[in-house]
N, C-alpha and C positions, 0 to 999 in steps of 0.2 A: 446443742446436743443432737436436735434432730436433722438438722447440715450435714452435721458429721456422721450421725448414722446412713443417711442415705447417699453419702460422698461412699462411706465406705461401701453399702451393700452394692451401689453401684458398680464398684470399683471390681466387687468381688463376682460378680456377676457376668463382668465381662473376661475372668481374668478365662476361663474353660473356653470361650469363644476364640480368645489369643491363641492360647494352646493347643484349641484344634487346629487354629489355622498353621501354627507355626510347624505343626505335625504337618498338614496336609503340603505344606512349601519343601519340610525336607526329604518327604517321600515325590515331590516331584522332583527336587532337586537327584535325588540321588538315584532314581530310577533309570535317569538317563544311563548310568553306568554299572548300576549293580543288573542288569538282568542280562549284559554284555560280556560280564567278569562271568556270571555263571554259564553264559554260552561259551567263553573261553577255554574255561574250567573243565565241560564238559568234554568237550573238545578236545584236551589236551589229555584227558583220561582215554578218550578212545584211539589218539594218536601213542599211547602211553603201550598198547597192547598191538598196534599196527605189525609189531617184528612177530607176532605169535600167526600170523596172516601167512598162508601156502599161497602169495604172491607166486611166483613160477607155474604151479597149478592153476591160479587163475587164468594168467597168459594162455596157457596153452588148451584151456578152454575155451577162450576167445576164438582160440587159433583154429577150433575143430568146428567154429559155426559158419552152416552154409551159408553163401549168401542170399539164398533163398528163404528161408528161416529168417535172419535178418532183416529181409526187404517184409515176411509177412508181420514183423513184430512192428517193423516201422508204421506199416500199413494200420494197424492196429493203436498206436500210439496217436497216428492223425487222425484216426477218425474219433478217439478219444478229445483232441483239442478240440476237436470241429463240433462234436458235440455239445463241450462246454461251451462253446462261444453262442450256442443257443440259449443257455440261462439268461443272456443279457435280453434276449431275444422274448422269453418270459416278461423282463420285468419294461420291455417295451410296450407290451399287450395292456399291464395294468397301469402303468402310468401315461399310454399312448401319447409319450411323446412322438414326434414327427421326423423323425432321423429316419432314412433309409432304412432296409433291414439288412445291408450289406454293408454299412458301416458301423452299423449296432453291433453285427456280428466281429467285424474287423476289432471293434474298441476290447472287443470280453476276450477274443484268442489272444489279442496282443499282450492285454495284460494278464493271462492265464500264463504264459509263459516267461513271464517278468517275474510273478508272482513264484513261480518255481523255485527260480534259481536266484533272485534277491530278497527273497521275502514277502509275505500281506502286504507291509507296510506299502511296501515300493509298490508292487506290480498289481496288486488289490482292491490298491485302497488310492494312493499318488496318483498313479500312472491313468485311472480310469479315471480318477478329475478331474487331471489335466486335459485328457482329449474329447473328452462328453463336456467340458468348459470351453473350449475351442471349438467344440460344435455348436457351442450357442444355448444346452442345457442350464438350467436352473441348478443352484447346490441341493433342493429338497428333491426333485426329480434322478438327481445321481447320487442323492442318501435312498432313496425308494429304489434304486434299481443295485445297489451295490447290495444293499441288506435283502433283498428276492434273490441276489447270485448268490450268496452267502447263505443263505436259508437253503438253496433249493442244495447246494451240495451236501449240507450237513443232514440235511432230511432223508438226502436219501445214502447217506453216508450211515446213519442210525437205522434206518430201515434193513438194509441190508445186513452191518453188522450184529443187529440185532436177530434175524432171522439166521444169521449163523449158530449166535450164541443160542438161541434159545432152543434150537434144532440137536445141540451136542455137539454140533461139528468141531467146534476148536476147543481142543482138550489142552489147558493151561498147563506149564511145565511143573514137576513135580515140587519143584521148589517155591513154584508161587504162593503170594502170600492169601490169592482166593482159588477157593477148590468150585470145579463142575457145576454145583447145584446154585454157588452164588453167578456164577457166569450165566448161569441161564435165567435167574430171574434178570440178571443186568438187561438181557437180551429181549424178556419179555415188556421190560421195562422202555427199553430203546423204543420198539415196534409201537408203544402203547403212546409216545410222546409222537412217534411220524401221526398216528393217527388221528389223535389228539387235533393236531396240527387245523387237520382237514377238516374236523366237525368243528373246530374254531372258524375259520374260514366261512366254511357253512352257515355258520349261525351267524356271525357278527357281519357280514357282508354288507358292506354300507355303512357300515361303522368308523368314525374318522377318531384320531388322536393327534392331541397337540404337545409335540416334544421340540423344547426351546423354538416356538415360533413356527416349528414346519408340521405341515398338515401329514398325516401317515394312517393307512388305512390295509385292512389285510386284503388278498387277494383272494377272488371265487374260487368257490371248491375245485371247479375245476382246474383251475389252474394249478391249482394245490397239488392235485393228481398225476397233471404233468410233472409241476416239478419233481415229486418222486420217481414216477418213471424215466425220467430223463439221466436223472441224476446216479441210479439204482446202476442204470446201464453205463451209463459212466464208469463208476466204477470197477464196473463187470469185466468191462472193456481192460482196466486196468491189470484187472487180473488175468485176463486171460492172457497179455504179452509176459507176464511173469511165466507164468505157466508152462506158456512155446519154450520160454527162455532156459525153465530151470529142465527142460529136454522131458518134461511130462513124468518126474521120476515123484513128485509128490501128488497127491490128491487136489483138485482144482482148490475146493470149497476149504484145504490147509493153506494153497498158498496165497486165495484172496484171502483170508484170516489174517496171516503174517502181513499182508499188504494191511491192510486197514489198518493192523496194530502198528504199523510203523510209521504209516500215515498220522495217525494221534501222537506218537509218541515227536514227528518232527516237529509238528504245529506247538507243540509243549516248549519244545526245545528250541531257545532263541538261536540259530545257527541258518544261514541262510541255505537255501537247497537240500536242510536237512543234512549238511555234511558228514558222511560218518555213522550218522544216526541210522539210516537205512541200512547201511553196511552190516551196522552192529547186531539192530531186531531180527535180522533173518541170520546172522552169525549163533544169536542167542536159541531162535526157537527152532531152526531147523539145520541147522550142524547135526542132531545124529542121525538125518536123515538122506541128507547127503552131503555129496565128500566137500571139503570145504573147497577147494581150488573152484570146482564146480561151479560150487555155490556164489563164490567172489565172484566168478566170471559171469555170472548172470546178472549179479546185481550190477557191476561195472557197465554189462551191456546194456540192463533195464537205463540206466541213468544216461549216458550216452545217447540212446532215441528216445528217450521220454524226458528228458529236462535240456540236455545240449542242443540237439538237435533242432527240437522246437524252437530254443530259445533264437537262434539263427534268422529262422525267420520270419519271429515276432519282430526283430530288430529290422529287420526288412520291412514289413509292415508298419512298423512303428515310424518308420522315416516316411512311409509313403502315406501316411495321416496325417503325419506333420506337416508337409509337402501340398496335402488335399487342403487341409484348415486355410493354410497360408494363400492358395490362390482361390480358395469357398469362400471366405469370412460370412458362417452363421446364413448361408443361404438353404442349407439346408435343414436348420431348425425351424425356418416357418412352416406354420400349417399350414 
C-alpha cells in the first residue's frame, strides 16, 4: 500500500512538471511561425488599403524636392548613423575591451543598419556576434556591450518620448482608446524610469550579477548620462530629417511624436524594416494635416536616406571587416 501510494503521489507530482514542459516545447515549437503569420497578416491588411494611397501625388512630391534639401536630409541621416555607432563606443568604456575605437565604431554602424532593414535579430543581435567574435571578443563581453547599445537607445528613446508626452505636446487622436491626461502621466512615468536608470547606476556601481554563468554589472552614472544624451540626440536627429522632409508644414515636437510612435509600433510589429508600418503611423496621425501625396512622399523619402541608403554602405563596411578579421585573426583583441 505504501509502494503504491508513493508510486502514485510520485507519479502525480511529476505529471504538472510534464505539462509545463510540454506547454513550454509547443510554444517554442510554434513561435517559430506564429509571430511570422501575424507579421504576414499585418502586412497583408496594410497592403489591403495600399489602392486608397494618392500614389501619383506622392511621386510628384518626390519630384518637387530640391536636391539640396535632399543632400541636407542625407546629411542629417549620417550623422544620425554615426552617432549611433558610438553606443558601441559606450559600452567599450565599461567593459574596456581592447578593440580599436574605429572598429568598435565600424561593428555598431554596420549592424545599425542591418538592423533597419532586416531586423534586431539579424543586424542587432547576429550580425554584432559575429564580428565582435571575429574580433576575438568574449560572448559575455558582446552580451555587455549589445545590452549598453540596447539600453542606451531605449533610455533615451523614453526620455525623450516621455518629455513630449508629459509636456502636452502630442495630442492622441480623437479616437484613441487613451485621452491627454493618461498620456501625460505615461510621459511622467517614461522620464521617471530614464532617471531611475541613473540613481541605479549611482548606487549600485560596483555591483556584479551572475546571469547563466556571465558576470554583468551596471555602468557609472556617468556614463548613464551619456547614454541619455547621446541617445536623446539621436533621435532628435531623426526627427528633424522628418521635419526638412515633411517641408516644415507640421510642428517639429508633432512630427518627432509621430516618429517615436511609429518607431514602437515597427519594433512591435514582426515585419522587417517595419514595412508599411511607417507608411501607415504617419497615414494615421497626420493625414489631416497634411495632404496625403505629401505626406507619402516624405515617408518614401525618409526611408530611401534613412534605411536604403545606409544600408548600402553598411554592406560596404560589412565586407571590409570581414576582409579586416580574415587577414587580423584576433590581433587586435590583445591588450
Amino acid at each position: 500500500m505504501n509502494g503504491n501510494a508513493a508510486t502514485a503521489s510520485a507519479s502525480t507530482s511529476t505529471e504538472p512538471s510534464r505539462e509545463s514542459a510540454t506547454s513550454a516545447s509547443l510554444w517554442q515549437r510554434s513561435r517559430r511561425w506564429v509571430l511570422p503569420l501575424v507579421g504576414i497578416a499585418i502586412l497583408g491588411l496594410l497592403l489591403s488599403h495600399a489602392h486608397k494611397v494618392d500614389w501619383a501625388g506622392a511621386w510628384h512630391a518626390l519630384q518637387r524636392y530640391s536636391p539640396w534639401l535632399l543632400l541636407g536630409v542625407l546629411g542629417l541621416a549620417t550623422a544620425s548613423h554615426a552617432l549611433y555607432g558610438c553606443f558601441d563606443l559606450i559600452g567599450r568604456r565599461h567593459t574596456r575591451h581592447a578593440l580599436p575605437r574605429w572598429r568598435t565604431w565600424a561593428i555598431a554602424v554596420t549592424s545599425y543598419a542591418f538592423n533597419l532593414n532586416l531586423g534586431s535579430l539579424v543586424g542587432g543581435v547576429a550580425m554584432r556576434a559575429r564580428l565582435y567574435a571575429r574580433a576575438g571578443l568574449d560572448e559575455t563581453t558582446v552580451a555587455q556591450i549589445v545590452g549598453i547599445s540596447l539600453a542606451t537607445n531605449w533610455l533615451g528613446y523614453g526620455l525623450l518620448a516621455g518629455g513630449l508626452f508629459a509636456a502636452g505636446a502630442i495630442a492622441p487622436p480623437s479616437r484613441a482608446p487613451i485621452g491627454p491626461g493618461a498620456l501625460r502621466v505615461i510621459g511622467v512615468v517614461m522620464i521617471l524610469l530614464a532617471v531611475a536608470y541613473v540613481v541605479a547606476c549611482a548606487v549600485l556601481r560596483g555591483r556584479e550579477w551572475r546571469v547563466r554563468h556571465r558576470r554583468l554589472k551596471l555602468p557609472s552614472a556617468r556614463l548613464a548620462l551619456v547614454q541619455l544624451a547621446l541617445s536623446a540626440s539621436n533621435w532628435a536627429l531623426m526627427g528633424s530629417a522628418m521635419y526638412l522632409l515633411l517641408g516644415q508644414q507640421v510642428p517639429y515636437t508633432t512630427t518627432l511624436g509621430v516618429l517615436l510612435a511609429a518607431s514602437i509600433v515597427g519594433v512591435i510589429t514582426p515585419i522587417p524594416a517595419g514595412l508599411g508600418v511607417l507608411e501607415a503611423v504617419y497615414l494615421a496621425l497626420l493625414s489631416g494635416s497634411v495632404k496625403q501625396g505629401a505626406l507619402m512622399g516624405a515617408v518614401l523619402a525618409y526611408r530611401a536616406l534613412y534605411y536604403l541608403l545606409p544600408l548600402a554602405g553598411g554592406i560596404v563596411l560589412y565586407l571590409f571587416l570581414e576582409r579586416y578579421s580574415a587577414s587580423h585573426p584576433l590581433a587586435d583583441a590583445q591588450p
